[in-house]
C-alpha positions in Angstrom: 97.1 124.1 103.2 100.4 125.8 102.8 100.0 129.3 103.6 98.3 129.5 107.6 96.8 132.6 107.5 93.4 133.6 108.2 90.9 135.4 106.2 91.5 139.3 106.4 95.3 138.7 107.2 96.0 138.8 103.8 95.8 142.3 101.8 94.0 142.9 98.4 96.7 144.3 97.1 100.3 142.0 97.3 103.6 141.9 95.8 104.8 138.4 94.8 108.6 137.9 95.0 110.8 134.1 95.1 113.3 135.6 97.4 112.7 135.3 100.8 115.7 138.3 101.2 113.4 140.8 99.2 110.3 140.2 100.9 112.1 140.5 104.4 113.5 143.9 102.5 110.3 145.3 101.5 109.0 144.5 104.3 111.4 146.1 106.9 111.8 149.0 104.8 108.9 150.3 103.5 106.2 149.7 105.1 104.9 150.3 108.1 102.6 148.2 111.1 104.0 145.6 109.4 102.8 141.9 111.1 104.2 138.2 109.8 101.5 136.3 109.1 103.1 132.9 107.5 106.1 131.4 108.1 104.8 127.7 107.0 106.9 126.1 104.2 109.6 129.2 104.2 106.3 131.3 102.1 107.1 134.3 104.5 104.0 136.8 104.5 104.2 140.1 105.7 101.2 142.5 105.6 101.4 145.9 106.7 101.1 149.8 105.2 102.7 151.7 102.4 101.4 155.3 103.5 97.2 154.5 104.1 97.3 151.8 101.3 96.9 148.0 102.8 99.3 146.0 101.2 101.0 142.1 101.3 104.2 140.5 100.8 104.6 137.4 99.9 107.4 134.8 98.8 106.5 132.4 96.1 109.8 130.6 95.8 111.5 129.5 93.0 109.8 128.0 89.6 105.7 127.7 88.9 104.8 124.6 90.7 105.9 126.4 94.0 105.1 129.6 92.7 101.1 128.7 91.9 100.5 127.0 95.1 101.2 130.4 96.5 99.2 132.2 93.8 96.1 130.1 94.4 96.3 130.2 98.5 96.9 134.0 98.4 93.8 134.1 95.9 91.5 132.2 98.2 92.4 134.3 101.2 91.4 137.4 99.4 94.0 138.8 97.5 93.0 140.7 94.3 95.6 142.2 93.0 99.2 140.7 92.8 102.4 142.3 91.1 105.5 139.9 90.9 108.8 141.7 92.0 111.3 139.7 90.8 114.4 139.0 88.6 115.1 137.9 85.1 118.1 136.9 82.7 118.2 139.2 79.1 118.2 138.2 75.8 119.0 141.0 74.0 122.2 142.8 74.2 120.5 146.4 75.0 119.1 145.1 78.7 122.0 145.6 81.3 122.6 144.5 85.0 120.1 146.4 87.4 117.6 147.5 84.3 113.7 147.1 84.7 111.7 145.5 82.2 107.5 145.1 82.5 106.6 141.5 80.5 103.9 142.0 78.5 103.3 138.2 78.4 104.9 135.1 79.0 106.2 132.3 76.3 106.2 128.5 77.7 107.2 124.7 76.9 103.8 122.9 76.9 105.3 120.0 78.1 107.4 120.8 80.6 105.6 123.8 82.5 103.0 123.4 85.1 100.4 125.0 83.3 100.2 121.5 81.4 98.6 120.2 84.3 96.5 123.6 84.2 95.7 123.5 80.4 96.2 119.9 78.8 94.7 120.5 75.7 95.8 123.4 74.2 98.0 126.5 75.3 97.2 129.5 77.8 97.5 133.4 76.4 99.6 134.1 79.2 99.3 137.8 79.3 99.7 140.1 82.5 96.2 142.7 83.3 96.7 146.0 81.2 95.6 147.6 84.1 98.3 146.6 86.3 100.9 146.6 83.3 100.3 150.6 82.4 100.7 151.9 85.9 104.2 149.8 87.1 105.5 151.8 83.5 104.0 154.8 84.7 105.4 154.8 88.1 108.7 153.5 86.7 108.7 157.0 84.9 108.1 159.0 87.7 110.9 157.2 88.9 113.2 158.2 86.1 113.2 154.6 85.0 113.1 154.0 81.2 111.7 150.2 81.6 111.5 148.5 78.6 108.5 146.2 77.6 108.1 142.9 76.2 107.4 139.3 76.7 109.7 137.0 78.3 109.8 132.7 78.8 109.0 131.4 81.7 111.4 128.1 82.2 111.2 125.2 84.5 114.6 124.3 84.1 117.4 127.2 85.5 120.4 125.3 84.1 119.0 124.4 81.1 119.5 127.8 79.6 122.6 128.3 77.7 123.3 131.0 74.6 122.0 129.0 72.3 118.6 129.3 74.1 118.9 132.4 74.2 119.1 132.8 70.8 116.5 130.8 69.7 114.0 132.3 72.3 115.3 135.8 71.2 115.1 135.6 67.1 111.4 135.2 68.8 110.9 138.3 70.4 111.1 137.0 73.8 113.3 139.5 76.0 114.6 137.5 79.2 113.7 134.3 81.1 112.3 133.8 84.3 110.4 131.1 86.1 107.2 132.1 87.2 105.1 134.5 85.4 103.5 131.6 82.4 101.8 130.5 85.7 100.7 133.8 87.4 99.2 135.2 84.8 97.4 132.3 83.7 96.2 132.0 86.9 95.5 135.5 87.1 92.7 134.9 84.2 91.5 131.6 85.5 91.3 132.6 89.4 90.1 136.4 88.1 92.9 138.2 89.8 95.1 141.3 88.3 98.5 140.4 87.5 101.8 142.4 86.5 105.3 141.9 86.9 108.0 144.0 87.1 112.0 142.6 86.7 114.9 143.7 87.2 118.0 142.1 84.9 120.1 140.0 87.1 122.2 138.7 84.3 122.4 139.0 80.0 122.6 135.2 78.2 123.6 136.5 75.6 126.8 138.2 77.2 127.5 135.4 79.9 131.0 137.1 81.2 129.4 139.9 82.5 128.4 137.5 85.4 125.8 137.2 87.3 124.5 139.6 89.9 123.3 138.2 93.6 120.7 139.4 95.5 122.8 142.0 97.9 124.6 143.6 94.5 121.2 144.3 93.4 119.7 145.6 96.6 119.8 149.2 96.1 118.1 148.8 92.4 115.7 146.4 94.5 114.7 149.2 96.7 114.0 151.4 94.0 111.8 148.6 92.2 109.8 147.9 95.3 108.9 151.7 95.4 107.8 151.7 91.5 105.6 148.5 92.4 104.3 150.5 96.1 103.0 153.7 93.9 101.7 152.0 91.2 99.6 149.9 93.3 98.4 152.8 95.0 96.8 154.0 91.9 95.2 150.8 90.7 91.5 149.9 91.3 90.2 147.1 93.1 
């Protein structure tokens, strides 16, 4: 209903990302026979090669409610694997502008997140596919990228975050906040896809005058992220 693509436009394998800038990036740059086959809603989908490996790009815009009608659609037309590129603000003082970390799982607000709607009487394990979770940390070595690993929350509410959240959800082991991946891997257990994430630091809550970085300071670390997500989809099974 929202993506207009055909069956077989869409790749098994896709990357996931909420900027529209980054998928257009990806897409441009690294792969190749590359042909746009959404633009409905602003969900741009590219699909194209990385060497002789099919693969997808797809945006999923900002927060779960968008972010799941994407996942679902791209599920239906096919796809079966599904990494999200994307960014995330830090919790802890170690994680630094331009780092990469892999969540291991997603914390969420039962009432306020979209899985609600998903899950109304009880609470999702919102974990990522160990599969797809052990090669983006292996290619990220390869890469000379020491990511680190750990859960993060996924919020529905960008300017509801403050230090004090920060703190709270850190003294609980979460490592950063995002918006989407409580929903994507959820769905990826319901709707029996592979789901991973990998997320590059755009800012540290815990630290708020260090600022926050756009999308074209991070463009060159975006690159390299895109490349870690490219080879470790090239060794995961369908």
């Amino acid at each position: 209903m929202h993506i207009l693509a055909k069956p077989g436009d869409i790749a098994e394998k896709v990357i996931v990302c909420g900027d529209p800038a980054r998928v257009k990036q990806i897409a441009s740059s690294m792969l190749k026979e590359v042909k746009l086959v959404n633009e409905n809603r602003g969900f741009l989908i590219y699909t194209g090669y990385y060497d002789d490996m099919r693969v997808s790009v797809a945006v999923h815009g900002i927060g779960a409610p968008s972010a799941a009608i994407v996942f679902e659609e791209l599920r239906m037309l096919g796809a079966k694997i599904m990494v999200r590129l994307g960014t995330a603000g830090a919790f802890i003082k170690e994680l630094k502008v331009g780092n990469f970390i892999v969540a291991t799982g997603a914390a969420y607000a039962h009432g306020g997140n979209s899985l609600g709607m998903y899950i109304p009487d009880g609470c999702m394990a919102a974990v990522p596919d160990f599969e797809v979770t052990a090669a983006l940390v292996n290619s990220a070595k390869k890469f000379g990228e020491n990511v680190i690993l750990g859960p993060v929350f996924s919020s529905d509410a960008f300017y509801a975050e403050d230090p004090d959240f920060a703190k709270r959800w850190s003294s609980r082991g979460i490592i950063a906040v995002e918006m989407e991946c409580a929903s994507f891997f959820a769905l990826g257990l319901m709707r029996r896809f592979k789901a991973g994430a990998l997320l590059m630091i755009s800012n540290n809550l815990m630290e708020p005058s260090a600022g926050f970085a756009r999308a074209e300071e991070l463009r060159e670390r975006a690159e390299k992220a895109a490349k870690i997500v490219l080879e470790a989809l090239k060794t995961i099974t369908l």
